[in-house]
N, C-alpha and C positions, 0 to 999 in steps of 0.2 A: 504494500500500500504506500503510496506519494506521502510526502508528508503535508503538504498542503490537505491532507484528507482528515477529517477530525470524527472523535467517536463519538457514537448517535446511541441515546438509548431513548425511542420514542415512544411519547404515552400511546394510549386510549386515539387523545382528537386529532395527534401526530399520524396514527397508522389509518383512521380514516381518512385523513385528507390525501395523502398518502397513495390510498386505494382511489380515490375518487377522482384525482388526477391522471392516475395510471390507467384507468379505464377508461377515463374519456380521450386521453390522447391516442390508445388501442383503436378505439371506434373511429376516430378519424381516418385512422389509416387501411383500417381492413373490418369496416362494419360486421363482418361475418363471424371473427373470433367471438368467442364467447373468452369472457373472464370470470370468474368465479369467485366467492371471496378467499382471500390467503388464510383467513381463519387465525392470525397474528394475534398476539394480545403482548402488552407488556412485561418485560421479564422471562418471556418463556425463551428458555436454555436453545432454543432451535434457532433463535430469532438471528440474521446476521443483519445488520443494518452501518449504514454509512452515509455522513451529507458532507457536500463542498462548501466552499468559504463564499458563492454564490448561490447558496438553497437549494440545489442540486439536492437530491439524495436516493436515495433507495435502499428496499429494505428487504428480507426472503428466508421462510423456511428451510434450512439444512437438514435433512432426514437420509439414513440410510438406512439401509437393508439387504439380506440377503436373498436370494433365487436359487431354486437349488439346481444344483445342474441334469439333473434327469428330468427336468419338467420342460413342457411346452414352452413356459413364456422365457426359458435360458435361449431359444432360439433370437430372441431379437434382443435381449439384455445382460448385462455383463453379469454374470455371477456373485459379486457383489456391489453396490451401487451407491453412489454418493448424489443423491437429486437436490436440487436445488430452485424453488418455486420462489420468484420472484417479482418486483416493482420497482420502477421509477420514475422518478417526477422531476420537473425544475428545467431555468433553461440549460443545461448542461448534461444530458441524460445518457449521451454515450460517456462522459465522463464518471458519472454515478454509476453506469453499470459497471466499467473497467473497476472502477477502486471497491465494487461490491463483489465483484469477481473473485478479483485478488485478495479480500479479507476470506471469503469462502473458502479460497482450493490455500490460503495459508492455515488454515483451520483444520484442512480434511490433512494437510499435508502434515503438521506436529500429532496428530491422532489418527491415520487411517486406519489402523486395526489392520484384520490380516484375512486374506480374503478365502472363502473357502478352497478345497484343494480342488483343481482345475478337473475338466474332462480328459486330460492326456493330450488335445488335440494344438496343433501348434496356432500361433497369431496368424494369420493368413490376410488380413485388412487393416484399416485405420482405425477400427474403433474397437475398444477395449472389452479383451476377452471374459478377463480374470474378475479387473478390480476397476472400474470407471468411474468419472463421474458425470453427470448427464443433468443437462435447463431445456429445457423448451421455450421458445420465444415466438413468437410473430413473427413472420417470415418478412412482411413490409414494413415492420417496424427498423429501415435502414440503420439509424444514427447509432443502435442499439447494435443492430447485428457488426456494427462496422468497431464495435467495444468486443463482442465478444471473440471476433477473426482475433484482432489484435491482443488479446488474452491468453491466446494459444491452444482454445477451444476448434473444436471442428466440426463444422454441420457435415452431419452422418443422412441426416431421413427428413422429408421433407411429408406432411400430411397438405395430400390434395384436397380438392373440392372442388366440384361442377355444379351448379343448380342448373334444372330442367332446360333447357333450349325448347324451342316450336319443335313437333316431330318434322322429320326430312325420311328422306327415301334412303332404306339402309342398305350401307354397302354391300357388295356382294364380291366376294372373291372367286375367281374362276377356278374349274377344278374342284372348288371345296365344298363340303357337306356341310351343314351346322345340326344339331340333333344336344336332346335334353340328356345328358351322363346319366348313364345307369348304373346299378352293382359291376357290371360285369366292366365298365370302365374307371371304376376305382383306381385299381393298377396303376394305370398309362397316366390319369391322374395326379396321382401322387409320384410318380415319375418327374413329369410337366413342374410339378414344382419345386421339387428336390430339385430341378438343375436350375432351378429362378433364386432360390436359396446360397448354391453354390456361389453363381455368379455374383448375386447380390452381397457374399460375404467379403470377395474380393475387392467390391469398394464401398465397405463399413457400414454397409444396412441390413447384416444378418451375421449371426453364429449359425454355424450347422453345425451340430451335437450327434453324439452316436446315438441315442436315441431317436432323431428325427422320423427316419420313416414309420417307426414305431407311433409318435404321436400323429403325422401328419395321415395313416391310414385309417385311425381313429376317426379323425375328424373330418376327412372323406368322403369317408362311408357315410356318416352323419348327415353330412350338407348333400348329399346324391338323395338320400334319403327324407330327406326334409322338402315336403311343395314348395314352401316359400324360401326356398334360399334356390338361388338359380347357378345351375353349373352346366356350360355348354361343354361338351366337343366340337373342334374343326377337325373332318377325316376329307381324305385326300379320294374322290370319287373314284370308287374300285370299277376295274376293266370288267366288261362280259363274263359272268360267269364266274367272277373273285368274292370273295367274303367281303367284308367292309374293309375300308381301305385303315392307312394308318392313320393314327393322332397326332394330325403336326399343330394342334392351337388346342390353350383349354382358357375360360373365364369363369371366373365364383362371385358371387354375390351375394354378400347374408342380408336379412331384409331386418327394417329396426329394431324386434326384440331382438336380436341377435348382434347388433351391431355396437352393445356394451358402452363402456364407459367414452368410446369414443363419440359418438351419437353427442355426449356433453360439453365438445369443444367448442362449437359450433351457433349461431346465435338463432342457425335457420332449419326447418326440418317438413318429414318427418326424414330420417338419414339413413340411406345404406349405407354397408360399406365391401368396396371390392376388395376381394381378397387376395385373389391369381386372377394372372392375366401371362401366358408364357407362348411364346412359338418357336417352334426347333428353327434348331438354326437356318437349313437347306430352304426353311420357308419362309421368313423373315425378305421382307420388302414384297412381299406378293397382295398386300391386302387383306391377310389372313387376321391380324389381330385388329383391322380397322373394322373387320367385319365380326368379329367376336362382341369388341365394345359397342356397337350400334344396337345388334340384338339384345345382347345385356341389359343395354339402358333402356330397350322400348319396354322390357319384362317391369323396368324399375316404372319408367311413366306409368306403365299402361295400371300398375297395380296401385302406387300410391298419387297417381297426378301430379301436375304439374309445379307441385311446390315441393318435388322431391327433391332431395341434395344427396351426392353420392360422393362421399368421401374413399380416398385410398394414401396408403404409403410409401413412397418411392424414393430409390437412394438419392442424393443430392449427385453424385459425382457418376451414377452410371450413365453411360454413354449410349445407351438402347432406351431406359424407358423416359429418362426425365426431357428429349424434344417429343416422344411420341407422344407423352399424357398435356405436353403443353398443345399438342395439335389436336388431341381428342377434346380441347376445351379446359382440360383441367388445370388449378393455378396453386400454388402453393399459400397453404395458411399459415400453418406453424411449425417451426423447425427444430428438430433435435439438435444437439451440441454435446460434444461428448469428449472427455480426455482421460488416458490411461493415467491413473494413478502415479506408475514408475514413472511421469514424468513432472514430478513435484518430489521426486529425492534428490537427496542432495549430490550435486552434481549433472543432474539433469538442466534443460534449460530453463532457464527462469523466466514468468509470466509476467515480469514489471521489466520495464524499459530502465 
C-alpha cells in the first residue's frame, strides 16, 4: 500500500454511502449488473477497507474457503480460494481499488494458510490450481479494471449476457442434422465437453480434474433427461444407407430453476444459462455452432418470451469463443480476476509499483 493511503475503519453511514455510490456508478455503466448488498457492518474481522487523501475509498469482504478436489465445482475453482467482494467510490476509484487490492493480497499474503493437497495434476494455465485468489468486477466498469491489470490480477472468465433480439431466420449449416440428445448421446456428449474443458484450461477458465468425466456424465445424463433444459446435437448427415452420422456440435441450456445462483447477477430476467457450446475441430468455420446457438435460443424465446436473458461463461483470453459469442450478440458483464497465491511470496513479484 502507497503511503499516501490512510486507514479506514468505516461506520454504519460510512458503509452505506459507500454502497450507494458504488451502485449507482455500477448502473451507469452496465444497467444490467445486479449489485447486491456487501452485507459489511463495522468491525467485522473480514472487513478490508481503504480511502485517499481525496475521499476516494473502498471497502470489501475477504473470505476464504476450501473446495474439495473431487467435486464438481474444483473444475472451475482453485482448491482453495481467497475471494474478495468488493466497493468503491470517490473521484479516484481506480486508485481506491489498487490500494484496496494491495491491503487484500498483503493480508492473504502474511496469513495464506496452506492449501489442500493438490489432484497430482500439473499447472497447465494462468489461473491458479492449488491456492488463488479471485474478485469479480464489472467488466465496463474501465477505471477499475484498468487498477486491477495493474495489481497483477488476471481476468480469467468473462460472464456473458444477451437479452432477446426480434426472432430472424435461423441459421442452417449445410451437411448438418440438428436433433434433441438422447441417452444414447450422452457419451459423444460428455466427450464435446471434456475437450471444451481441456482447451478452456489452457487459457485459465477451467481445471480438469481426474474426476471430471465422472461428474460431467452425471450431469449429462441429467440435463438429456430433463424437458426443460435443452441439449442439441449437430450430426454430420449420414450417406444412403449409414446409421447417423457423427457429433461434430453439441449446445446445453438449463432453463431458470436451474440456472442457480447465477440467475442473481443480473438486474434482468427470467435467465438461462448456456452451459456447452463445443465443435470438433474438422468442423469449426462451417456454420455449425452459428446454427447450434440460433436453435438454442429460439427453444429459450419460444419458452420464456421475449424478456428472456441468456447468460454464459467464456474464457477472456480464448481465441475460439470470446469473437464468436461477441458475434452471436453476446457482451460481457462481469469479470473474474484471479492470482496464484505463490505469487505474493516472498520473492515473487511485487503488486505495488
Amino acid at each position: 500500500m502507497t503511503p499516501a493511503v490512510r486507514a479506514w475503519e468505516p461506520d454504519g453511514d460510512d458503509l452505506a454511502a459507500l454502497e450507494a455510490e458504488h451502485r449507482a456508478r455500477v448502473a451507469a455503466h452496465d444497467a444490467l449488473v445486479a449489485v447486491p448488498d456487501l452485507g459489511a457492518v463495522p468491525g467485522d474481522e473480514r472487513l478490508v477497507a481503504v480511502r485517499l487523501p481525496d475521499g476516494s475509498r473502498a471497502a470489501g469482504l475477504a473470505t476464504s474457503g476450501d473446495v474439495p478436489a473431487g467435486s464438481a465445482a474444483a473444475t472451475f475453482r482453485p482448491l482453495r480460494e481467497h475471494r474478495l467482494r468488493a466497493r468503491a467510490a470517490g473521484p479516484d476509484v481506480g486508485g481506491a481499488v489498487r490500494a484496496l487490492v494491495d491491503a487484500w493480497t498483503t493480508r492473504v499474503g502474511g496469513a495464506p494458510g496452506v492449501a489442500p493437497d493438490g489432484d497430482g495434476r500439473p499447472e497447465r494455465g494462468p489461473a491458479p490450481r492449488d491456492h488463488g485468489l479471485v474478485l469479480l468486477w464489472p467488466s465496463r466498469d474501465v477505471e477499475a479494471v484498468g487498477a486491477l491489470a495493474a495489481s497483477g490480477l488476471r481476468p480469467t472468465v468473462h460472464l456473458a449476457a444477451r437479452r432477446d433480439a426480434p426472432p430472424a431466420s435461423p441459421r442452417v449449416a449445410p451437411g448438418v442434422v440438428l436433433a434433441d440428445a438422447g441417452p444414447s448421446d450422452v457419451t459423444d456428449v460428455v466427450e464435446h465437453q471434456l475437450a471444451e474443458l481441456e482447451y478452456d484450461e489452457l487459457v485459465g477458465a477451467a481445471r480438469v480434474r481426474p474426476r471430471a468425466r465422472e461428474h460431467l456424465a452425471a450431469q449429462v445424463a441429467g440435463a438429456v433427461a430433463n424437458p426443460a433444459t435443452t441439449v442439441l446435437v449437430a450430426r454430420r448427415s449420414p450417406a444412403r444407407g449409414e446409421d447417423a452420422g457423427e457429433v461434430v456440435g453439441v449446445v446445453a441450456v438449463e432453463p431458470p430453476e436451474r440456472a442457480g445462483a447465477v440467475a442473481g447477477t443480473v438486474t434482468a430476467g427470467p435467465v438461462s444459462y448456456l452451459v456447452l457450446l463445443h465443435v470438433t475441430d474438422g468442423s469449426r468455420g462451417g456454420g455449425v455452432g452459428g446454427a447450434l446457438v440460433d436453435a438454442a435460443l429460439a427453444r429459450v424465446r419460444d419458452r420464456l418470451g421475449p424478456g428472456a436473458v441468456v447468460l454464459l461463461h467464456h474464457g477472456v483470453l480464448n481465441p475460439l469463443s470470446a469473437p464468436f459469442w461477441a458475434r452471436q450478440g453476446f457482451r460481457p458483464v462481469l469479470t473474474t480476476w484471479e492470482l496464484p497465491v505463490g505469487a505474493l511470496s516472498p520473492g515473487a513479484r511485487s503488486l505495488s509499483p
